[in-house]
N, CA and C of each residue as an Amber inpcrd file, in Angstrom:
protein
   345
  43.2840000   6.3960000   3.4910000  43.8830000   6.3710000   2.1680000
  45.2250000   5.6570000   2.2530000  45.2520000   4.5710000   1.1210000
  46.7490000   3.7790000   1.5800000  47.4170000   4.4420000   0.0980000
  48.8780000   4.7080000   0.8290000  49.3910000   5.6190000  -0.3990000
  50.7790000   4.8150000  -1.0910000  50.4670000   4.4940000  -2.6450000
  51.6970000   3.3890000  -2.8960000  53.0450000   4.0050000  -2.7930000
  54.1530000   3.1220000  -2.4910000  55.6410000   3.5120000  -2.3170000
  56.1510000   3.0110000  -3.7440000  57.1520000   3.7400000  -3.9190000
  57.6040000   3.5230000  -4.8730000  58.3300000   2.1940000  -5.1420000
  58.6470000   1.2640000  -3.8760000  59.1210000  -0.2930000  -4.0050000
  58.0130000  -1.1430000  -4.0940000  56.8440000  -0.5090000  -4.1580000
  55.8060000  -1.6520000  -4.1710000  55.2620000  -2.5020000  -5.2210000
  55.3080000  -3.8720000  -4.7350000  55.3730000  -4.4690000  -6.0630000
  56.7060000  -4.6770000  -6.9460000  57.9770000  -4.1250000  -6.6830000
  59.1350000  -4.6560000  -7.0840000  59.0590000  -5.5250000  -6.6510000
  60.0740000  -6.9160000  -7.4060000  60.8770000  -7.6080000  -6.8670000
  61.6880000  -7.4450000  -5.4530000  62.2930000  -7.8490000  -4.8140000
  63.3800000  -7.6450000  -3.7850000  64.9380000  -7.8340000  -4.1730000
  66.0380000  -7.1170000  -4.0620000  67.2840000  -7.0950000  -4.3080000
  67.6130000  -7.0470000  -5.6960000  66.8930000  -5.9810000  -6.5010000
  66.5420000  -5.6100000  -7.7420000  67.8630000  -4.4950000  -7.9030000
  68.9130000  -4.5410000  -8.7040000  69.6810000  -3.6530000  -8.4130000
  69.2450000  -2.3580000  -9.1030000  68.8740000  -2.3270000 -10.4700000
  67.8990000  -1.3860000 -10.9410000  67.1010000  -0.5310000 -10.1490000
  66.9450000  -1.1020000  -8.9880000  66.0710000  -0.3470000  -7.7960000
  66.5980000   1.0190000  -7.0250000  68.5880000   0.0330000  -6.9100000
  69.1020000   1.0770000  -5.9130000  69.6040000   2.3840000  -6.5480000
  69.3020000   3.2190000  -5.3090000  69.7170000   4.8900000  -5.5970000
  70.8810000   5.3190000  -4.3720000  71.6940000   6.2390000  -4.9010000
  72.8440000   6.7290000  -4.1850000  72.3740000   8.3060000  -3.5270000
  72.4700000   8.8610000  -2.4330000  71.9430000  10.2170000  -2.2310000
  73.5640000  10.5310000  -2.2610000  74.0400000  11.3280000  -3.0000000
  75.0080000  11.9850000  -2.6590000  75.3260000  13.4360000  -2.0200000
  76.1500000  13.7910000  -2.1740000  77.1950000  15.0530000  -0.7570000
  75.5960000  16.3420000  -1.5550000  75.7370000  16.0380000  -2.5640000
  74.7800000  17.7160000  -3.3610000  73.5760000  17.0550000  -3.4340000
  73.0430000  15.9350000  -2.5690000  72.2070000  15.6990000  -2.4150000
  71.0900000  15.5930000  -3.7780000  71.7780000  14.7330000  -4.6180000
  71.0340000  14.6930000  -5.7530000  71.4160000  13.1500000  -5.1330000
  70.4760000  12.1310000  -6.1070000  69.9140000  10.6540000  -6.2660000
  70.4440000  10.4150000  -7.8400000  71.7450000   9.4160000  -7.5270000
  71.7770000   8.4250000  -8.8210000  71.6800000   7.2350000  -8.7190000
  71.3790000   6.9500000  -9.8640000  70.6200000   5.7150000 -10.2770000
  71.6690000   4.5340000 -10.3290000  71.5440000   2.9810000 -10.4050000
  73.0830000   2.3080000 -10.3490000  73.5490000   2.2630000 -11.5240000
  72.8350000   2.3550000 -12.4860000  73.5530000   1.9330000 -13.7530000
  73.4520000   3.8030000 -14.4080000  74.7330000   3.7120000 -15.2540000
  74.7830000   5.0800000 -15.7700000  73.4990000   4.8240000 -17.4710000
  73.3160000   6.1030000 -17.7410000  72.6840000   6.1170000 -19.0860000
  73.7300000   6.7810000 -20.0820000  73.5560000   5.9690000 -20.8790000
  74.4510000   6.2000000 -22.5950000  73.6890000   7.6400000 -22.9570000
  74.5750000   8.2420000 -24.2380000  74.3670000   9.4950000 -24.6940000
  73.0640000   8.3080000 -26.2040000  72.3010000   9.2390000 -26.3540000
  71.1890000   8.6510000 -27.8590000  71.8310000   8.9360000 -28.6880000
  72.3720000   8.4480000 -29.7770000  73.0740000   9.1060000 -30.8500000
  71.5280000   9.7350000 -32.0310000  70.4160000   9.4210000 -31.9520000
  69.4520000   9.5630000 -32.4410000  68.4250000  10.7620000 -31.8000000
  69.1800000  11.3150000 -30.2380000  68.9270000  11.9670000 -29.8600000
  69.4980000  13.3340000 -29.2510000  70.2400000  14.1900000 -29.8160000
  71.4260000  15.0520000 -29.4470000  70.7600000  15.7070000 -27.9000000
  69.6180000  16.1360000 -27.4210000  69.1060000  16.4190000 -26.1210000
  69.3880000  15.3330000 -25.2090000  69.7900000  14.1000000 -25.4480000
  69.7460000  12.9560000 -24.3850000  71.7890000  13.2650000 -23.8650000
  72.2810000  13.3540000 -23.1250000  73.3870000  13.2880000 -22.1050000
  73.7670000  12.3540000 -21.9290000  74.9570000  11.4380000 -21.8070000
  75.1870000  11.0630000 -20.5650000  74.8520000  10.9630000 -19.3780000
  74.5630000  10.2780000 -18.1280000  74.4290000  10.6420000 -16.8820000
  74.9840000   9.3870000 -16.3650000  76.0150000   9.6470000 -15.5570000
  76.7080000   8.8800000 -14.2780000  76.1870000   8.2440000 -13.8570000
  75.9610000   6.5760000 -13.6570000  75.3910000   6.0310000 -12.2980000
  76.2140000   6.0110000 -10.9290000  75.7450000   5.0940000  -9.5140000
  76.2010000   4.9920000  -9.0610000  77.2510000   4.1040000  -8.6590000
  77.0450000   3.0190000  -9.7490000  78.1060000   1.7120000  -9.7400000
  79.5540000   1.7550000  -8.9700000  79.8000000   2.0990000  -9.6770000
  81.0800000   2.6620000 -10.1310000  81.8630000   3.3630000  -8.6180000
  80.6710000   4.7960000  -7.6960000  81.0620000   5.1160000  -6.7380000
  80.7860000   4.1610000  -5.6470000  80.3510000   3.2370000  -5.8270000
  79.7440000   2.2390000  -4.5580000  80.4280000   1.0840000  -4.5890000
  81.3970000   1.0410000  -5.2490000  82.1390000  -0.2210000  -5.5600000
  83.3200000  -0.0630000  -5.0290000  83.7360000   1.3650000  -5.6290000
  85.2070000   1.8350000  -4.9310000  85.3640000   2.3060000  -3.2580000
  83.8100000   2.7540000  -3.1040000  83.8050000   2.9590000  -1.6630000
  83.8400000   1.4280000  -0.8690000  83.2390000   0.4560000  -1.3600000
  82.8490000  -0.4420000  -0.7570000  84.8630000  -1.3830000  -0.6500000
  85.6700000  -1.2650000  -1.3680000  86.5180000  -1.8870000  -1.7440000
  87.7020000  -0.8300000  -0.8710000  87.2660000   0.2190000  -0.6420000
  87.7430000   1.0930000  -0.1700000  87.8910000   0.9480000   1.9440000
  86.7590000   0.2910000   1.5740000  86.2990000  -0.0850000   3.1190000
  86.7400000  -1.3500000   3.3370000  87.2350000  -2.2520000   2.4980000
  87.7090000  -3.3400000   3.2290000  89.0550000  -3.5410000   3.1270000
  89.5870000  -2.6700000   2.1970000  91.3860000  -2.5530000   2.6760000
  91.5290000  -1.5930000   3.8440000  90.5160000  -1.0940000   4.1630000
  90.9970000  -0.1880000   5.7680000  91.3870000  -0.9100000   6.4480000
  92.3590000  -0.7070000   7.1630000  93.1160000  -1.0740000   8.5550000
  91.3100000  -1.3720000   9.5960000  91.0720000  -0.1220000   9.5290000
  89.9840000  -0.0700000  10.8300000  88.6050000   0.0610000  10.3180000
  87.6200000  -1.1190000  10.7510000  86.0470000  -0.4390000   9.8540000
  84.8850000  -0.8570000  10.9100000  83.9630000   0.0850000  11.2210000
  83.0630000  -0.0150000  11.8310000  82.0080000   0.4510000  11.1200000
  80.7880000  -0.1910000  10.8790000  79.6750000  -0.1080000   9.7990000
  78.8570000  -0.2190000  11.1800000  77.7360000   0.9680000  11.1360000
  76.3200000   1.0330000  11.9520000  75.3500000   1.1480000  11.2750000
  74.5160000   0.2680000  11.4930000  72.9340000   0.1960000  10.9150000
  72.7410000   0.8060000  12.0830000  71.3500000   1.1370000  11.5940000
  70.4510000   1.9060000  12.6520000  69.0380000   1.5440000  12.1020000
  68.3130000   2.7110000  12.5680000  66.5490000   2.4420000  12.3220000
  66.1180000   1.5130000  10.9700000  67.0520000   1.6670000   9.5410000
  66.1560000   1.2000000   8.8880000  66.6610000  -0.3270000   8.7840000
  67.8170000  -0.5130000   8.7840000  68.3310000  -1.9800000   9.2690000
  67.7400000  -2.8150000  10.6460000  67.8200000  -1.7720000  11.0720000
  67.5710000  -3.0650000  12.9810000  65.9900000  -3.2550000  13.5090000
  65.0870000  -2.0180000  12.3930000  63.5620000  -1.6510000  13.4490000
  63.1810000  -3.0320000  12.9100000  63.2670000  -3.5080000  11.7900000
  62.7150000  -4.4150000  11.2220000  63.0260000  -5.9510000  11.9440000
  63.9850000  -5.7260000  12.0530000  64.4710000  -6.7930000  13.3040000
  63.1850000  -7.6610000  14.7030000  62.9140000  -8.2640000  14.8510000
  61.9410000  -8.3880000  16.1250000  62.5020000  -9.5250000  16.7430000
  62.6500000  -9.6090000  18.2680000  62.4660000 -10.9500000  18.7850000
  61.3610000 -10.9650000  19.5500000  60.9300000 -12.3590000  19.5480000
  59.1500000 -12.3220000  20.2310000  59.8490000 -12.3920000  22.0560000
  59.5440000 -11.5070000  22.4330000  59.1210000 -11.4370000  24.1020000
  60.5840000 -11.1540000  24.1680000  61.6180000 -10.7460000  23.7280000
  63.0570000 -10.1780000  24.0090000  63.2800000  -9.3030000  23.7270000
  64.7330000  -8.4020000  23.9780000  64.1990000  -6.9040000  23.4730000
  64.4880000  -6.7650000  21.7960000  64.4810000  -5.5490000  21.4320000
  64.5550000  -5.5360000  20.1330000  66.0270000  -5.1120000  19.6420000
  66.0230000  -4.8850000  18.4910000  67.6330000  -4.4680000  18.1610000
  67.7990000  -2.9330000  18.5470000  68.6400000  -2.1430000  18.7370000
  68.9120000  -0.7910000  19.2470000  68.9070000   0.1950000  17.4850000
  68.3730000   1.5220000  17.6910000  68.3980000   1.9660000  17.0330000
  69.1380000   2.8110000  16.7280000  69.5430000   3.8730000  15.2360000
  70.8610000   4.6750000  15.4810000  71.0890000   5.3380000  16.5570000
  70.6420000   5.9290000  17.5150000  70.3610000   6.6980000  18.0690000
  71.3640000   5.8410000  19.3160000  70.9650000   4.3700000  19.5160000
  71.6930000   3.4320000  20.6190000  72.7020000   3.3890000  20.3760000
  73.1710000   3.3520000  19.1020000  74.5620000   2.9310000  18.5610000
  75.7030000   4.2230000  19.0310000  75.3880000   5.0190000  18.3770000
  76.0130000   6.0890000  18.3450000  75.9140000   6.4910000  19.8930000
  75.3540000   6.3870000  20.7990000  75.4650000   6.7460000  22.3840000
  76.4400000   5.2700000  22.8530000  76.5580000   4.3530000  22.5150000
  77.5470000   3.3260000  22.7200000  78.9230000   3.8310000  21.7870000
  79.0760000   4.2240000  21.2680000  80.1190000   4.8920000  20.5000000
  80.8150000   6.1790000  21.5120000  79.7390000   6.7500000  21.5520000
  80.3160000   8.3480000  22.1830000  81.0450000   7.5620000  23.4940000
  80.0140000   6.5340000  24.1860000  80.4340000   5.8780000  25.5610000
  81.9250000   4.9350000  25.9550000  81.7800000   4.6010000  24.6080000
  82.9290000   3.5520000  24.6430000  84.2650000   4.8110000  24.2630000
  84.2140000   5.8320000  23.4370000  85.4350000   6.7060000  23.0980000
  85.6320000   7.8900000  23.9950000  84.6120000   8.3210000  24.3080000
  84.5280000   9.1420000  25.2810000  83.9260000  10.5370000  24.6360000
  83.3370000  11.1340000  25.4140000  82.7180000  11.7350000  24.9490000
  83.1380000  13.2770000  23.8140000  84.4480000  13.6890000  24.5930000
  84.9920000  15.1150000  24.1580000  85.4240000  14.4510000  22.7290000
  86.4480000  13.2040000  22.5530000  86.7560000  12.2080000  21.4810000
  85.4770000  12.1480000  20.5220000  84.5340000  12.0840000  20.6240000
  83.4550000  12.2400000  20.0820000  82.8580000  12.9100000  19.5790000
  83.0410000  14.0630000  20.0290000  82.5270000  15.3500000  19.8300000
  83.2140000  15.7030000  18.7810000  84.3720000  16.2190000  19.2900000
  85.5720000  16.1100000  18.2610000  85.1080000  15.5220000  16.7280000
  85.5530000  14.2900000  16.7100000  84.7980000  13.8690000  15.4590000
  83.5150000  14.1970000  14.7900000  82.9180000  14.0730000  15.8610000
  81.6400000  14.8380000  14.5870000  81.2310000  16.2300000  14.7250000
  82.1280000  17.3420000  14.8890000  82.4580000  18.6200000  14.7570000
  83.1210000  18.5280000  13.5480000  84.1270000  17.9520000  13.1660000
  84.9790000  17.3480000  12.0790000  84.0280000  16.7500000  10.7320000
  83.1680000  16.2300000  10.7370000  82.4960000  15.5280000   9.9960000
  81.0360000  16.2350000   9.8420000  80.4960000  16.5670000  10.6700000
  79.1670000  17.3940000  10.4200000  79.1100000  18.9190000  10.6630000
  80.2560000  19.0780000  11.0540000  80.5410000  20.6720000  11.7090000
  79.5930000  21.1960000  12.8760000  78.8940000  20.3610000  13.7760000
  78.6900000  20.5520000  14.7130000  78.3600000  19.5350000  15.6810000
  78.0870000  19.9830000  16.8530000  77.4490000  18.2250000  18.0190000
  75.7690000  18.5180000  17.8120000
């Protein structure tokens, strides 16, 4: 049984497409929705524009920025008969390696509340 995904058959780099998972782990959409004036049950609802813009703008006035892809960026990656790209899993053990490990820990005790 082949089971359809929900990108199938989109276009590619469709911004309408993208979704934000946020901290409460709810999914918004990029563009916000208007209140219906024809419809008093219809809301408002927030997109994500707005938070992905300021984060993103946020990240390039940092002093310091290190961005890791992992599995869903690099698996796709192939070189014929060379190795392949490293997955999160590589990255983040080159991270712990290069800072050291207790330094490491540290941080993501800080950030995930545990190792």
């Amino acid at each position: 049984v082949i089971l359809k995904t929900f990108w199938e058959g989109e276009p590619t780099g469709k911004k309408e497409l993208l979704r934000l998972l946020t901290r409460d782990g709810k999914w918004l959409r990029w563009d916000g929705e208007k209140e219906d004036p024809d419809d008093p049950k219809k809301k408002p609802k927030a997109g994500c524009k707005d938070q992905v813009e300021e984060a993103l703008l946020a990240a390039l006035h940092s002093t310091n920025v290190v961005v890791l892809l992992g599995s869903g960026a690099s698996f796709s990656a192939k070189n014929d008969g060379g190795p392949n790209a490293p997955g999160m899993w590589h990255l983040w053990e080159a991270v712990k390696n290069g800072c050291g490990e207790a330094a490491f820990n540290d941080i993501a005790k800080s950030v995930i509340g545990h190792v």
